[in-house]
DRENKE-924952 format. One record per residue: residue in one letter; x, y, z of N, C-alpha, C in turn. Coordinates in steps of 0.001 Angstrom, whole numbers, padded with zeros to 6 digits, always signed. Layout:
<atoms>
AXYZXYZXYZ
...
</atoms>
This chain:
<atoms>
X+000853-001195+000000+000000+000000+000000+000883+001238+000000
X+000260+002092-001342+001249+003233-000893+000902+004554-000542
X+001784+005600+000695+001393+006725+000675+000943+007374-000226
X-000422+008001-000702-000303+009109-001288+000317+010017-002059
X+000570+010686-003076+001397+011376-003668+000078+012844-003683
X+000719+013623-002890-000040+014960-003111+001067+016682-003381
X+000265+017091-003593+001182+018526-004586+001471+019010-003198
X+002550+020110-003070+003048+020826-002027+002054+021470-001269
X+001289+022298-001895+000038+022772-001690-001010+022244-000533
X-001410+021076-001032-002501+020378+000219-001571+019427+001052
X+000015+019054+000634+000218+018565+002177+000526+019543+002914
X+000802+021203+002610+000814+021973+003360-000114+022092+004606
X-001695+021952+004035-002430+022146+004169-003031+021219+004957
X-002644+020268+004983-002504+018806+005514-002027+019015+007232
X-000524+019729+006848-000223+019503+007640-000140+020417+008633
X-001288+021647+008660-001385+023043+009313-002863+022184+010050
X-003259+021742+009372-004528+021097+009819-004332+019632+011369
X-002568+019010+010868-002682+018208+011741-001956+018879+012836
X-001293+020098+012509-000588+020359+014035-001828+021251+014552
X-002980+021815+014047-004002+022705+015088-004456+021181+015470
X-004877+019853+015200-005405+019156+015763-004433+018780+017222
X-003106+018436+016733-002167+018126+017690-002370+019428+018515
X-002461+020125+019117-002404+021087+020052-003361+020972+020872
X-004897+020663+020230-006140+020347+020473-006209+019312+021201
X-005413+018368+020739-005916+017201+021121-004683+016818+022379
X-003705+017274+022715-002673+017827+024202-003247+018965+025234
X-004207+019421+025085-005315+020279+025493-006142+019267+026352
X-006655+018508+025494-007680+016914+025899-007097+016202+027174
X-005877+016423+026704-004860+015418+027956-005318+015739+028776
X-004543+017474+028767-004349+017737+029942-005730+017731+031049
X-006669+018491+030187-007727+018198+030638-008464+017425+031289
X-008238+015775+031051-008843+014165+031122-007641+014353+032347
X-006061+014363+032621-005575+014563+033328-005861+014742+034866
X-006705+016374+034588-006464+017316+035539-007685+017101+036676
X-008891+016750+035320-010394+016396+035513-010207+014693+036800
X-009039+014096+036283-009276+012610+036796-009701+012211+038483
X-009038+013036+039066-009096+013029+040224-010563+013354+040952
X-011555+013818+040189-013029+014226+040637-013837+013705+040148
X-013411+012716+039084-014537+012529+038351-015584+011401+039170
X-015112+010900+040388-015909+009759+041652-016915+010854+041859
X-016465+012341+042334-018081+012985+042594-018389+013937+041844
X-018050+013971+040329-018957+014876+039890-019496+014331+038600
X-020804+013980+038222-021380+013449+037139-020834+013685+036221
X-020900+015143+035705-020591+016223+035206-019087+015397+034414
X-018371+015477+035634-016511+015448+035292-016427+014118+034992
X-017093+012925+035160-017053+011944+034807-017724+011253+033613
X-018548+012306+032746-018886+012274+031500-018802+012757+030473
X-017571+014020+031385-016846+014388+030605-015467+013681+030115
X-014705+013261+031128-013562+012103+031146-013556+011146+030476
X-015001+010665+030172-015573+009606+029371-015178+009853+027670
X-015961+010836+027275-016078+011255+026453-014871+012125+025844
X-014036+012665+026338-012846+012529+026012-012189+011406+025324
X-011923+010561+026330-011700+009164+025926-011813+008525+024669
X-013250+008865+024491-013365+008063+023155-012798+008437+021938
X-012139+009426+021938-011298+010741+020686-010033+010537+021104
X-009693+011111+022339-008205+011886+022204-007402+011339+022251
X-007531+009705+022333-005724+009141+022396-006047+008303+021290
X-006998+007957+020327-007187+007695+019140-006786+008594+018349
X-007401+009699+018285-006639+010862+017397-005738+011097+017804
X-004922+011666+019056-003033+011313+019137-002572+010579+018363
X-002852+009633+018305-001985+008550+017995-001970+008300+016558
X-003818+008857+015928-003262+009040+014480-002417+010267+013990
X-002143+011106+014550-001754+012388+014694-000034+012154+014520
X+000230+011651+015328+001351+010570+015579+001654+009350+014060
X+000852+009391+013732+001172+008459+012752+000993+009550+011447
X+000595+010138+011366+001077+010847+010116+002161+011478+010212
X+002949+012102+011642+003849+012952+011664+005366+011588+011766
X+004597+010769+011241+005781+008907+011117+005361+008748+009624
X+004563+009872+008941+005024+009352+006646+006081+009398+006670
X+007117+009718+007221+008651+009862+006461+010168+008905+006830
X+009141+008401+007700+010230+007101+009019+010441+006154+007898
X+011926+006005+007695+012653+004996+007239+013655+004310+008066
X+014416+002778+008183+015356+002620+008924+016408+003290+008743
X+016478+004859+008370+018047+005272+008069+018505+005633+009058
X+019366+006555+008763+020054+007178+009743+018729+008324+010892
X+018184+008725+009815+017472+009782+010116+016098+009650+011145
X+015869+007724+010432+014724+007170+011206+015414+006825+012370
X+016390+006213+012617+017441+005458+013315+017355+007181+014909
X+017799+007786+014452+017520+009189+015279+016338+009592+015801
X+015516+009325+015256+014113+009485+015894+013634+008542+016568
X+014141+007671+016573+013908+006122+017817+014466+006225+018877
X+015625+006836+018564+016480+007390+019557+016029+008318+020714
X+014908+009498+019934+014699+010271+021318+014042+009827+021752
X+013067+008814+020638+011615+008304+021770+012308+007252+022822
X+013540+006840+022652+013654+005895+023948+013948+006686+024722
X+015165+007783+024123+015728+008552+024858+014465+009169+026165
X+013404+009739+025992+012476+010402+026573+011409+008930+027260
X+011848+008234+026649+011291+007192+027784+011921+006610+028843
X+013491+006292+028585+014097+005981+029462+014434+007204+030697
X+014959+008638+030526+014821+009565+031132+012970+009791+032215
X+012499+010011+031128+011149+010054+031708+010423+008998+033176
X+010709+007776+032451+010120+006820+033399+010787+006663+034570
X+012846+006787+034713+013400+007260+035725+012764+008074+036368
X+012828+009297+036041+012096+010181+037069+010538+010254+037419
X+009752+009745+036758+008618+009371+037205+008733+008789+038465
X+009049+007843+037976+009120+006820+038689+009607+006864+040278
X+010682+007508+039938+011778+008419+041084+010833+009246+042005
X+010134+009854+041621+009154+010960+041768+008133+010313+042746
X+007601+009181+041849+006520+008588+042264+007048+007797+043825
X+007979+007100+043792+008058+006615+045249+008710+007733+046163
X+009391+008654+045915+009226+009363+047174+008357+010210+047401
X+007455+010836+046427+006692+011717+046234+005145+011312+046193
X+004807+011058+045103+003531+011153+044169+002638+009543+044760
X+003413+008884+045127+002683+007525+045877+001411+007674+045224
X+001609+007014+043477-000058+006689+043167-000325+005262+043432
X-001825+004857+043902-001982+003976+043624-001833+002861+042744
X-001562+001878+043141-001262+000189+042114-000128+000556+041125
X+000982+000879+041247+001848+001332+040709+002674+000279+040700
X+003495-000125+039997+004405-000807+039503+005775-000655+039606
X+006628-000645+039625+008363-000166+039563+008836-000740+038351
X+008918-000749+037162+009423-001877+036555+009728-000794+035156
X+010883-001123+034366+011193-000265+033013+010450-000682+031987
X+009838-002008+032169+008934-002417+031017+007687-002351+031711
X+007411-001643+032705+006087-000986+032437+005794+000235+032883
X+005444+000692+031662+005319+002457+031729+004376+002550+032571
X+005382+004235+033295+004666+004546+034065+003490+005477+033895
X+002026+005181+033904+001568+006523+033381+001495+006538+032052
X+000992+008001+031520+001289+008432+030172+002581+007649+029178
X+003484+007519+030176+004382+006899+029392+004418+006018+028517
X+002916+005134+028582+003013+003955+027784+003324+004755+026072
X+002721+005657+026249+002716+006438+024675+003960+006143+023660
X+004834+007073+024894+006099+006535+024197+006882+005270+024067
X+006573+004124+024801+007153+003167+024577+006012+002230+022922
X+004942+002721+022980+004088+002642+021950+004406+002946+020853
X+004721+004213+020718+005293+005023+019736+006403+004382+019226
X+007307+003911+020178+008688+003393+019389+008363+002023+018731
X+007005+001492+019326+006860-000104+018439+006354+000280+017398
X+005829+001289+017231+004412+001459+016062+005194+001947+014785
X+006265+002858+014792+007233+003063+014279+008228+001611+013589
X+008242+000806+014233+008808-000417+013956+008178-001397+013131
X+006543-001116+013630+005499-001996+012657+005178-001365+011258
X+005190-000052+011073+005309+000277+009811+006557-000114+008534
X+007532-000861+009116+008259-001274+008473+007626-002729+007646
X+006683-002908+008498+005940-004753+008132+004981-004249+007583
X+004010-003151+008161+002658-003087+007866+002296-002527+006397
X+003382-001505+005983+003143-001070+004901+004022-001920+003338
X+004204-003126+004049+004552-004106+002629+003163-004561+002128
X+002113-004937+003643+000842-005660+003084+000087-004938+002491
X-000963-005585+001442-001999-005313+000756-002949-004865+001614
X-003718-005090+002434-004692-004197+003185-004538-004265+005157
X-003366-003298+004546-002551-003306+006390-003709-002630+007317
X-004523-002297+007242-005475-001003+008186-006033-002804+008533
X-006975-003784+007604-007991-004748+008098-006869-005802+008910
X-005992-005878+008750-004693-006785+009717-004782-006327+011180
X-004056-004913+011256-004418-004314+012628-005033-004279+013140
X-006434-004374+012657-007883-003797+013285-007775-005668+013970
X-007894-006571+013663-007597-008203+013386-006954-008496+014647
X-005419-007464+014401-004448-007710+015104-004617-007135+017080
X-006034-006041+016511-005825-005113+017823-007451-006073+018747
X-007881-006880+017659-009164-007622+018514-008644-008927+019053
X-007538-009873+018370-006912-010613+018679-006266-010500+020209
X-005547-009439+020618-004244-009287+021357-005157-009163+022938
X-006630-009011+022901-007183-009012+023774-007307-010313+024475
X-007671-011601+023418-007279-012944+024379-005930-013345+024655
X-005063-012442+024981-003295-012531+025169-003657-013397+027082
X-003050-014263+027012-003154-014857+028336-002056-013974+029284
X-001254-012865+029388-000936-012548+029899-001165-011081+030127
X-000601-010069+031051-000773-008823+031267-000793-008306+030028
X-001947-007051+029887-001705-006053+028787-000980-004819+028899
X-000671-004729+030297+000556-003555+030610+001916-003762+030327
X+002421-004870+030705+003413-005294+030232+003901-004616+029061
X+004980-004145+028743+005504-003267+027205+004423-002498+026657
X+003635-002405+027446+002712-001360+026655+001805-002007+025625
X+002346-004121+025507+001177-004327+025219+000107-004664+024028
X-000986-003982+025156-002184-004324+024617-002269-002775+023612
X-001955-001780+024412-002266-000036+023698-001843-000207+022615
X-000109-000645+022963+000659-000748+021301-000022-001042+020138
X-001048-002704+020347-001703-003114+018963-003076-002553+018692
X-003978-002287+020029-005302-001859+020220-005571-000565+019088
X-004406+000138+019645-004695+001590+018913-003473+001893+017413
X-002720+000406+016684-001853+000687+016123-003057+000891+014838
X-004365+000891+014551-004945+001124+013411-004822+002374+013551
X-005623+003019+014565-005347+004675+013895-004347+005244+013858
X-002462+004671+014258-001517+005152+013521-001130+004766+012255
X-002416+003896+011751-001839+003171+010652-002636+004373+009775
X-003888+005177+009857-004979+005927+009367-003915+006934+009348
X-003288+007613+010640-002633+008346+010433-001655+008431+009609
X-001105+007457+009072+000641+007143+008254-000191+007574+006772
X-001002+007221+006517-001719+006937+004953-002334+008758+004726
X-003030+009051+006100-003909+010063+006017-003525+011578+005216
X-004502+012262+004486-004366+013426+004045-005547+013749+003704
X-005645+015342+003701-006506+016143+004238-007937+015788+003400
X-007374+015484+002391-008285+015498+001067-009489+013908+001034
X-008808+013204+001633-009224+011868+002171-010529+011627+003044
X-010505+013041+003586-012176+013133+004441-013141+013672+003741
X-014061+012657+003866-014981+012834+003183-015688+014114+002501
X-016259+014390+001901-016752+015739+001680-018225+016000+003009
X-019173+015021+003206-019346+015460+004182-019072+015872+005554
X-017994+014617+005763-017324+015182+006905-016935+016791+006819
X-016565+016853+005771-015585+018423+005766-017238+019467+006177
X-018112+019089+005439-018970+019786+005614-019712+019902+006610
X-019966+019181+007515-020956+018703+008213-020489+019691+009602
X-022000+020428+009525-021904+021418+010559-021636+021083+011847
X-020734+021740+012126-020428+021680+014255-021103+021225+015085
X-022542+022143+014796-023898+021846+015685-024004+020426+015861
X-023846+019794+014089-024570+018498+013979-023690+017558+014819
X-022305+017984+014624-021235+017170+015255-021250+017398+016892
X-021299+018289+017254-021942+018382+018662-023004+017640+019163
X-024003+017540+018556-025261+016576+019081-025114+015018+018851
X-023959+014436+018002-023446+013555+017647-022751+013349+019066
X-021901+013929+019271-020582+013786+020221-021376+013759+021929
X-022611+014753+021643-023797+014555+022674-024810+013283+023391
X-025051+012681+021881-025195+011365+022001-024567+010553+022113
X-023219+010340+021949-022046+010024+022283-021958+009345+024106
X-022077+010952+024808-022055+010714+026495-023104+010260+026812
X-024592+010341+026157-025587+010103+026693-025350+008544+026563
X-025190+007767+025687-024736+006750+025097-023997+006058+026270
X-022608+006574+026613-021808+006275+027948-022679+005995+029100
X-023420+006808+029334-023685+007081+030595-024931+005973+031062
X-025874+005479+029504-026970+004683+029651-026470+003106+029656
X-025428+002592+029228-024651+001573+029138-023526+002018+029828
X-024053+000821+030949-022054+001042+032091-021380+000214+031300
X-020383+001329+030242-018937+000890+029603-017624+001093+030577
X-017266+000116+030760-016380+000090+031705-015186+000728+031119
X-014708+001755+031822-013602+003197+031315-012483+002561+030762
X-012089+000828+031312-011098+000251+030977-010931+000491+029495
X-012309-000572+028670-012085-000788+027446-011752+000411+026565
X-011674+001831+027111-011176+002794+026256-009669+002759+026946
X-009491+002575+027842-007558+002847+028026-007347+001967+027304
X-007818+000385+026935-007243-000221+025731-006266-001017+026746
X-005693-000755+028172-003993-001512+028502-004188-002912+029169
X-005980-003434+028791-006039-004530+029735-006536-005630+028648
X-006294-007054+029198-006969-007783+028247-007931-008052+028478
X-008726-009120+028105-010462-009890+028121-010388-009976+029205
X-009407-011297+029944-009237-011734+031284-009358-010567+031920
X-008788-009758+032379-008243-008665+033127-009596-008010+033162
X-010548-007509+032086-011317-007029+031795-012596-007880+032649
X-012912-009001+032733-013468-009974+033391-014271-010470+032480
X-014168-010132+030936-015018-010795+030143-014134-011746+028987
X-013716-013002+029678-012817-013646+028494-013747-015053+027830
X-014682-014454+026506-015552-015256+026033-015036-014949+025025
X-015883-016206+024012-015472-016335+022569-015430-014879+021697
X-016832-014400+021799-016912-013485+021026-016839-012114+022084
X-016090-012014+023169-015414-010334+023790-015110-009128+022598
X-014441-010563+021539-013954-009478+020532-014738-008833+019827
X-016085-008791+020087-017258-007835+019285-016972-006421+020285
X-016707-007019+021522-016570-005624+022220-015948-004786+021649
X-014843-005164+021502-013506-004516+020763-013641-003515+019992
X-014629-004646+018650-015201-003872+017127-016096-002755+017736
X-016425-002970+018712-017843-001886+019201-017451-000872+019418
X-016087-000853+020674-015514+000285+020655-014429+000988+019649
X-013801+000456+018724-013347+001017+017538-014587+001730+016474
X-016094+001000+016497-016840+002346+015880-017090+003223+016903
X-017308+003281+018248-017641+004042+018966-016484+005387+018716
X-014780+005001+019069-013756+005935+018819-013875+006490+017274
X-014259+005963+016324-014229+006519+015254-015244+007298+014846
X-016391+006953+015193-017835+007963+015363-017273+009522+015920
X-016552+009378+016883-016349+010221+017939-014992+011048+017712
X-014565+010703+016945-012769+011120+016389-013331+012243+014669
X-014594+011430+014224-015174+012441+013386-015715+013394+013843
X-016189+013741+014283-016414+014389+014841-015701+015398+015471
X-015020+014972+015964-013811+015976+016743-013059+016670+015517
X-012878+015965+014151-011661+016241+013416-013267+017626+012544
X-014081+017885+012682-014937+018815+012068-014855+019819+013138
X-014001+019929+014112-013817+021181+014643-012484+021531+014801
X-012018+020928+014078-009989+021540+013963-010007+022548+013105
X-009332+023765+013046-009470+025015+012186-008323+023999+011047
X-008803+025032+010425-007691+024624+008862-006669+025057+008414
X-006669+026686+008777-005952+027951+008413-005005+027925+009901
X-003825+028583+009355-002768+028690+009993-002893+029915+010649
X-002284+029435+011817-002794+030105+013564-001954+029895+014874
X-001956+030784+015821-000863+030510+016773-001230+028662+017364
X-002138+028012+017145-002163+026825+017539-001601+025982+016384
X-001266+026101+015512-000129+025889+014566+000814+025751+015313
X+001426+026956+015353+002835+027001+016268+002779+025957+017398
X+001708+026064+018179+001983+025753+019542+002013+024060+019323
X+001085+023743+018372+000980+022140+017705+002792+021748+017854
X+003638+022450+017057+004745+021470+017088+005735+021138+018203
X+004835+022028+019209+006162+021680+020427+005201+020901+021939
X+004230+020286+021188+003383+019450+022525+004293+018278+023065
X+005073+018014+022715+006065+017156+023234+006447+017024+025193
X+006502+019155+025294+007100+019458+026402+005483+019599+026939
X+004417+020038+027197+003121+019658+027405+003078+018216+027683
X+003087+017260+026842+002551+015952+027015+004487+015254+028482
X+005052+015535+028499+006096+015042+029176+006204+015955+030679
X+005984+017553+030294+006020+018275+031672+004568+018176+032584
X+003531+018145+031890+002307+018266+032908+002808+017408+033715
X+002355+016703+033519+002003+015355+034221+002711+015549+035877
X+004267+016241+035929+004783+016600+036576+003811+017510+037949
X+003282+018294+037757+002112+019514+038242+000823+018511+038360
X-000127+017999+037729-000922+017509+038087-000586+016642+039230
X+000529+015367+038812+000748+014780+039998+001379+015460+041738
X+001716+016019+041231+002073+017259+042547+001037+017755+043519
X+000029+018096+042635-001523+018284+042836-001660+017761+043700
X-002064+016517+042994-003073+015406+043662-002108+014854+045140
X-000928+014787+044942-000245+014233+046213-000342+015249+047486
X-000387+016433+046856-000315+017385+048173-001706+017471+048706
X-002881+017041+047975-003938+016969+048438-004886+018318+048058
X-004630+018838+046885-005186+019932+046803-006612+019692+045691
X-006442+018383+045219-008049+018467+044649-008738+017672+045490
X-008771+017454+046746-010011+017484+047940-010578+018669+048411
X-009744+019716+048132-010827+020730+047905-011424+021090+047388
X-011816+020614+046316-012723+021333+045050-014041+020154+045352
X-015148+021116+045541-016242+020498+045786-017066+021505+044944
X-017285+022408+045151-018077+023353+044494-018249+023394+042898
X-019308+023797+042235-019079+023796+040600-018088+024748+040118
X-017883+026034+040825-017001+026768+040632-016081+026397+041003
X-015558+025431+041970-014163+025497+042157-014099+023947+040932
X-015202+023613+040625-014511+022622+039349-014270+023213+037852
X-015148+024266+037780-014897+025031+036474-013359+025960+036381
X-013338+026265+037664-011454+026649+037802-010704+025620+037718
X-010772+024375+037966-009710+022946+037883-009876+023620+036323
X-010822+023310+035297-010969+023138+033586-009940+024612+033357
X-010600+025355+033946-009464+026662+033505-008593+026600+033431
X-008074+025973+034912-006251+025582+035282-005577+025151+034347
X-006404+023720+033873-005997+023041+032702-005552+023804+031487
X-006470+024539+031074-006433+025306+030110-005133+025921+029859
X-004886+026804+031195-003829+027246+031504-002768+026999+031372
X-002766+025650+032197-001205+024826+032316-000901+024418+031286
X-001608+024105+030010-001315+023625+028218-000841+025234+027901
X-001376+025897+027987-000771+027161+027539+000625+027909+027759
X+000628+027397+029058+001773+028067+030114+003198+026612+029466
X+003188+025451+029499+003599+024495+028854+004136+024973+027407
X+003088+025561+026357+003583+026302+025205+004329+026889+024917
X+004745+027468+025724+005322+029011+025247+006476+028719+025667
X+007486+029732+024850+008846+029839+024305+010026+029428+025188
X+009917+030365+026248+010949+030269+027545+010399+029299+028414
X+008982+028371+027785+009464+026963+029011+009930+026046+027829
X+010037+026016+026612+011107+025477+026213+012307+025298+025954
X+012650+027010+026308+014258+027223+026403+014657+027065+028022
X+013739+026900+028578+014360+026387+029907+014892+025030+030179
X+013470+024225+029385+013471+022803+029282+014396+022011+028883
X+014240+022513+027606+015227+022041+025822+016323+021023+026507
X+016854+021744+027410+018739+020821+027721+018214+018727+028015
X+016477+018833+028994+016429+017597+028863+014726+016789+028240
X+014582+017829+027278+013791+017075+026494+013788+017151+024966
X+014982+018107+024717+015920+018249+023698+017007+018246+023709
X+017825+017528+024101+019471+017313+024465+020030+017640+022918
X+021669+017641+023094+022406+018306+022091+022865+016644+021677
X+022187+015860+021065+023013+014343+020729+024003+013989+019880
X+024395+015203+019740+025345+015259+018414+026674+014330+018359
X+027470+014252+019350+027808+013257+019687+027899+011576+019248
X+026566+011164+019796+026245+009833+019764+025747+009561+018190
X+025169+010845+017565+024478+010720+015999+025958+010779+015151
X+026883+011624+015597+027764+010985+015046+028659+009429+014911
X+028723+009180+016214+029049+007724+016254+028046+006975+015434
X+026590+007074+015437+025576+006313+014991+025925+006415+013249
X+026306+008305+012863+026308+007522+011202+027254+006754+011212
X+028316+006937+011788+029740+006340+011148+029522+005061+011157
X+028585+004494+012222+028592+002808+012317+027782+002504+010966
X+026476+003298+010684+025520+003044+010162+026211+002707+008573
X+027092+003852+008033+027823+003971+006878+028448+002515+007023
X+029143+002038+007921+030340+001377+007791+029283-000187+007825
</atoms>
């Protein structure tokens, strides 16, 4: 199957469209994040958390897979594997670090092969990257994955483990993403008014909320067993929730602006967003400061905060503060790496 061949023009256009989504959709995080801790008492925050869910780490991840059209084993691909370990191995240290003297979350793990947190992303990221080397030899790689991601649910062992179950669950929509361009959505989609997509995305929670879907089957990191439903056909569940995320990911993608905009900009540096929050929220919650929020107002300030802290994350001088360790100078080691690579 092959990428696409499109004029300079609309992958421009393409790709102004996927970094306002990427900004949008690190916004979601933080949000589902910040929201997590309340959502036991507030209807409200827990149908909202829901509904999040069903979009934002589906669309990440295709988001993620288009910004992987250009991954080859070269040198160049060879470098970009590099930071994602690089930022996983760093990362999960100090998480981790963090987490036992600090952050004491519940059912936590110690272990390098299992991410801590958010982290699974990136250890995801570096397989999914690896499977496009296989996936895009086959003739209809999207119906394999989808196959591959209903299969991996009767895995007789943990789905946390390496990340897993996420890795294959959600490797279709990096596979949507690798192929994807702008021109590819439908014409109604493109058209189809907000409103309508709102009352869609409406029915959506109402949907959640009338059927107890257990929050698991959208994290995707558990199997059947684990899940407590290991029957023949679980795997309809599966299919159920892949139209449910895709119902719900359309939707979302009819409110990404098109035209180039400071969320453009801010799209290409969610990296330090998706790696620094997490830092502050968990801080939060350990010091005990969202047991105070009981009030609707003091929950509509948590959403603000959020808001905030993606914003405050953005901008310039917390990446030139950052940069030294979530952009290191590897120049170094990329040199050793071509010389081996050449030789």
């Amino acid at each position: 199957m092959e990428v696409m061949v499109v004029g300079k023009e609309d992958n421009a256009a393409s790709h102004t469209f996927m970094l306002n989504a990427k900004f949008l959709l690190i916004l979601f995080v933080v949000i589902a994040n910040c929201i997590e801790p309340l959502i036991q008492q507030s209807a409200v925050f827990h149908s909202l958390y829901l509904g999040i869910y069903t979009f934002h780490i589906p669309m990440f991840v295709m988001v993620t897979g288009y910004f992987s059209k250009n991954f080859r084993l070269d040198v160049t691909g060879i470098k970009s594997l590099q930071m994602i370990f690089y930022h996983y191995l760093i990362f999960q240290s100090l998480y981790s670090l963090l987490d036992s003297l600090a952050f004491h979350a519940p059912g936590v793990r110690y272990s390098f092969f299992i991410p801590y947190s958010l982290l699974w992303f990136l250890f995801s990221h570096f397989c999914w990257r690896l499977l496009l080397l296989l996936f895009t030899k086959m003739q209809h790689p999207l119906v394999f994955s989808v196959i591959l991601g209903i299969l991996v649910g009767y895995a007789p062992f943990s789905g946390t483990m390496l990340s897993f179950s996420r890795t294959l669950v959600f490797f279709p929509f990096f596979l949507v993403g690798y192929y994807f361009h702008l021109n590819m959505i439908p014409k109604q989609i493109v058209r189809m008014n907000k409103w309508l997509s709102a009352i869609v995305l409406l029915g959506v929670l109402i949907f959640l909320n009338v059927i107890p879907l257990d929050p698991k089957w959208l994290y995707s990191s558990f199997t059947n067993r684990e899940l407590g439903s290991f029957y023949w056909y679980t795997g309809g569940y599966r299919l159920g929730v892949y139209a449910l995320e895709s119902i719900a990911s359309f939707c979302f993608l009819s409110f990404v602006p098109r035209k180039p905009s400071i969320l453009t900009e801010w799209g290409k540096y969610t990296v330090y967003v998706f790696l620094l929050h997490a830092l502050i929220t968990k801080t939060a919650i350990s010091m005990g400061l969202f047991s105070h929020v009981h009030t609707s107002a003091q929950m509509t300030l948590v959403l603000l905060l959020a808001v905030a802290l993606t914003w405050l994350l953005s901008q310039e001088w917390v990446r030139r503060f950052s940069r030294p360790l979530i952009e290191p100078n590897l120049s170094l080691w990329e040199r050793w790496l071509a010389e081996k690579y050449r030789a």
